[in-house]
C-alpha positions as CSV (number, residue, x, y, z in Angstrom):
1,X,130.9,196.7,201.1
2,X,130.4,193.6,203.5
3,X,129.3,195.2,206.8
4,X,130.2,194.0,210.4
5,X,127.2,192.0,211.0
6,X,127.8,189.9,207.6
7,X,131.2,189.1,208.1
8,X,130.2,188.0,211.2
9,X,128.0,185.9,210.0
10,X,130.5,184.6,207.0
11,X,132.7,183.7,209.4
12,X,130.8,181.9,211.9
13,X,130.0,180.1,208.4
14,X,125.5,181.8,208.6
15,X,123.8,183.0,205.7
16,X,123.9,187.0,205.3
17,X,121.1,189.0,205.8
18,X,121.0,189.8,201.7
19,X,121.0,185.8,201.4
20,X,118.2,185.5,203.8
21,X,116.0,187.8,201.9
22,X,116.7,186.0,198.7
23,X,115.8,182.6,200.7
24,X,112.5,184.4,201.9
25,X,111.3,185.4,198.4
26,X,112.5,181.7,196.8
27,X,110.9,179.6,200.2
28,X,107.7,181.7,200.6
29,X,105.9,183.1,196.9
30,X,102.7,184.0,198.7
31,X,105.1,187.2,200.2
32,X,106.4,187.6,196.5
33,X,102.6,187.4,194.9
34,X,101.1,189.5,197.4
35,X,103.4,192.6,196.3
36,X,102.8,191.7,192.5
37,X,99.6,191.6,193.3
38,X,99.4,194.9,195.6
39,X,101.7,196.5,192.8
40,X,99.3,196.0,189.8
41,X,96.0,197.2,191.7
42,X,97.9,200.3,193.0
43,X,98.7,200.9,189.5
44,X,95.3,200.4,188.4
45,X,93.8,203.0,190.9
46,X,96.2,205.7,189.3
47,X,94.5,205.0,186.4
48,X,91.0,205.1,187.6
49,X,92.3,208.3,189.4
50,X,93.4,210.2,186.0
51,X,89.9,209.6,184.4
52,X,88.1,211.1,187.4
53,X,90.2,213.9,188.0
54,X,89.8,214.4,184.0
55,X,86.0,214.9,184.7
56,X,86.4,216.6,187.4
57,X,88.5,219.0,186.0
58,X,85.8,219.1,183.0
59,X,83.0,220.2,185.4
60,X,85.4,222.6,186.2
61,X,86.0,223.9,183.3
62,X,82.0,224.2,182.7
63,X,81.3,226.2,185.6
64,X,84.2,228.3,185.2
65,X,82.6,229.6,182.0
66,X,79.1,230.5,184.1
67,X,80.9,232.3,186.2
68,X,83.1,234.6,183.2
69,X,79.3,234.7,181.9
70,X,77.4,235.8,185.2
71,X,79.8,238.1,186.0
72,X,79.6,239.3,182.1
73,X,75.7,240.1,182.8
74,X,76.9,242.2,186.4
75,X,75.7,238.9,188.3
76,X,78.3,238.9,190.9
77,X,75.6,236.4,193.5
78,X,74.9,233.5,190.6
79,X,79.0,234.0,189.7
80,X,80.0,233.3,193.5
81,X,77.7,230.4,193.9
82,X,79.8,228.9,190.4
83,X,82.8,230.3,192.4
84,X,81.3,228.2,195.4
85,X,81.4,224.8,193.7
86,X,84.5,225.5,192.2
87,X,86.1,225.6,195.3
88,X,85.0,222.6,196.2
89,X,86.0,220.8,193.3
90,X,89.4,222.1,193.3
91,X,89.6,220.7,197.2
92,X,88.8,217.2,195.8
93,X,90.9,217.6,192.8
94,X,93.6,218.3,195.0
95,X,93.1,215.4,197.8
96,X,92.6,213.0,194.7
97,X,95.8,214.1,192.6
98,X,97.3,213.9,196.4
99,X,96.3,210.2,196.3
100,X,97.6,209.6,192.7
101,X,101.6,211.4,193.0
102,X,101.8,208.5,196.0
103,X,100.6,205.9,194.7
104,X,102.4,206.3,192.0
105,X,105.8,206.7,194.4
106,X,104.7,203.7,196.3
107,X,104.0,201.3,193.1
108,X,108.1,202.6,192.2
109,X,109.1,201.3,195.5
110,X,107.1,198.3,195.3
111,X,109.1,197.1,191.8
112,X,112.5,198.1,193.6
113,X,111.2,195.9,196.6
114,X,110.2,192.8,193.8
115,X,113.7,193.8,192.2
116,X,115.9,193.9,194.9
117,X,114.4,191.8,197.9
118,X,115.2,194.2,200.5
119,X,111.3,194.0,202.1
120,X,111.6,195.5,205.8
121,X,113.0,199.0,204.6
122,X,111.0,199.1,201.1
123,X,107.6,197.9,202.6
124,X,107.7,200.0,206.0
125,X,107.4,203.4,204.3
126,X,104.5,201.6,201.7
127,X,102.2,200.5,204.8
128,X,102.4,203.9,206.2
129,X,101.6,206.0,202.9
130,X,98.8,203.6,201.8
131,X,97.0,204.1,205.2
132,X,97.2,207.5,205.4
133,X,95.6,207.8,201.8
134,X,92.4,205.5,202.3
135,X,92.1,208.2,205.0
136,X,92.2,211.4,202.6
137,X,90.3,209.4,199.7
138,X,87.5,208.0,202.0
139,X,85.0,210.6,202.0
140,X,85.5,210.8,197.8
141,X,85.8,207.3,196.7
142,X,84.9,205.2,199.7
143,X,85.4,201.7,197.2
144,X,88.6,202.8,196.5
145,X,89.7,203.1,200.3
146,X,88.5,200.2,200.6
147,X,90.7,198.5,198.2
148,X,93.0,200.6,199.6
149,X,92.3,198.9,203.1
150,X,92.8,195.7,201.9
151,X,96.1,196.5,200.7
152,X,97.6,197.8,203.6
153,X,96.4,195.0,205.4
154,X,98.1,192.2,202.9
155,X,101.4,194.6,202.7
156,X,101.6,194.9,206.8
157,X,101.0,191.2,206.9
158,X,104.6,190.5,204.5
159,X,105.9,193.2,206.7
160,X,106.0,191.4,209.6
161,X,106.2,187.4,208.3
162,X,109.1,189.2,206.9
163,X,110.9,190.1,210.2
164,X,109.8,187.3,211.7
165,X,111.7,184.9,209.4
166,X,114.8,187.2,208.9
167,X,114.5,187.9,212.9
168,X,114.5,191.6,212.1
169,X,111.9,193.2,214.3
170,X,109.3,195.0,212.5
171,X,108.8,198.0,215.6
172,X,106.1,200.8,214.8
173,X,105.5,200.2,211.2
174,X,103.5,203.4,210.8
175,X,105.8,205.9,212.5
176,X,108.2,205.6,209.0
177,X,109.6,209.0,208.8
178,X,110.0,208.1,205.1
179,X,106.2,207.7,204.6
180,X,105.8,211.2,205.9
181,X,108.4,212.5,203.3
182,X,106.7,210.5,200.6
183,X,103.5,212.6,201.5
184,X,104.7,215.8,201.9
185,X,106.4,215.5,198.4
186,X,103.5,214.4,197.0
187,X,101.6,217.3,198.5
188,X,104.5,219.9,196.7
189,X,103.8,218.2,193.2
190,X,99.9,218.2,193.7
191,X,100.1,221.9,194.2
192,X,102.0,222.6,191.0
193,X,99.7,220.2,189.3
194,X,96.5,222.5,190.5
195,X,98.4,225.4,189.5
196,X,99.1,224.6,185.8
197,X,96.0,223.4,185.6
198,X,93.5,225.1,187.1
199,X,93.2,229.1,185.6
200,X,92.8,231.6,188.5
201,X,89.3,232.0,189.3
202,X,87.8,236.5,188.4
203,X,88.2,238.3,191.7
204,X,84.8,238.5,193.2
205,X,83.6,239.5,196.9
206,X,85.1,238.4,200.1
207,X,82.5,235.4,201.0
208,X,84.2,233.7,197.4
209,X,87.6,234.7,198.3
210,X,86.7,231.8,201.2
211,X,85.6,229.9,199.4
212,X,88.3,228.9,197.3
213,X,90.7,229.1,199.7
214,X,90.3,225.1,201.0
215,X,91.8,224.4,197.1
216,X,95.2,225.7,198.0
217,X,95.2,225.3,201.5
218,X,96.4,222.0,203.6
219,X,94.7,218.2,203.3
């Protein structure tokens, strides 16, 4: 369906706004490399994600077992100290498989974006999410919101050349309500992720019933 603008523009005899973003991605294959680019290291950090949640969840696992065992031998203060460091696993787990259902929403818009060409309303949302995650994974993997960084910085930059050569402004581009959605979603599936994962821990005493409350609470 042509819209208004377009035939407009037909008809004044001006290239479309769809034939502008083809001419952007043909005239100027930094824009095009630095998605490829951003793409393929996002997707590696998914990766690197799934092996350390894997040990994590292995550490996990460990000191579940100490605490079946201490509270097996009426140990209830050595169980809630396991129970303790549980709890905090789990919290990281769940900030780091946060990170990973994201990124890996953000490298499927990224291949619509190399696909289609449409940059301004497939990048916007991108910037947005990426930023907000080198903010949860910083205090965890510190290298990894710095690469993180870097990214953001290299998608923002496309952003705007973007709008400046299609003459499409670019506004706030981290006030995307879309990039909130994209989080929140990825918060939902997190949750069900811990929750099939992640066996209950034994009820113990009230100061462990803390405790592991930060695993299934809000980022």
């Amino acid at each position: 369906m042509v819209s208004l603008s377009d035939f407009e523009k037909r008809w004044a005899g001006g290239p479309t706004v769809g034939e502008k973003f083809k001419e952007l991605f043909k005239k100027k294959e930094p824009i095009k490399q630095k998605i490829v680019m951003a793409d393929y290291k996002i997707r590696a950090m998914v990766s690197r994600l799934d092996v350390f949640i894997e040990r994590l969840r292995e550490r996990d696992r460990t000191l579940f077992e100490r605490v079946v065992d201490a509270l097996t031998q009426g140990d209830e203060v050595r169980a809630t100290m396991y129970a303790n460091e549980i709890a905090e696993i789990r919290k990281m787990v769940k900030q780091l498989t946060i990170t990973q259902v994201a990124l890996e929403q953000v490298a499927l818009r990224l291949d619509t974006v190399l696909t289609m060409g449409d940059i301004m309303s497939g990048l916007i949302p991108v910037v947005g999410v990426v930023k907000e995650l080198r903010q949860i994974i910083k205090g965890i993997m510190p290298e990894m919101s710095l690469e993180l960084s870097e990214i953001e910085e290299g998608l923002r930059d496309v952003v705007i050349s973007a709008g400046e050569a299609l003459g499409m402004p670019t506004g706030d581009i981290y006030a995307s309500p879309e990039a909130r959605k994209i989080l929140e979603e990825a918060k939902i599936v997190a949750e069900q992720r811990m929750k099939e994962k992640f066996p209950e821990l034994p009820a113990l005493g009230v100061s462990q019933q803390k405790a592991t409350a930060p695993a299934t609470g809000s980022v």
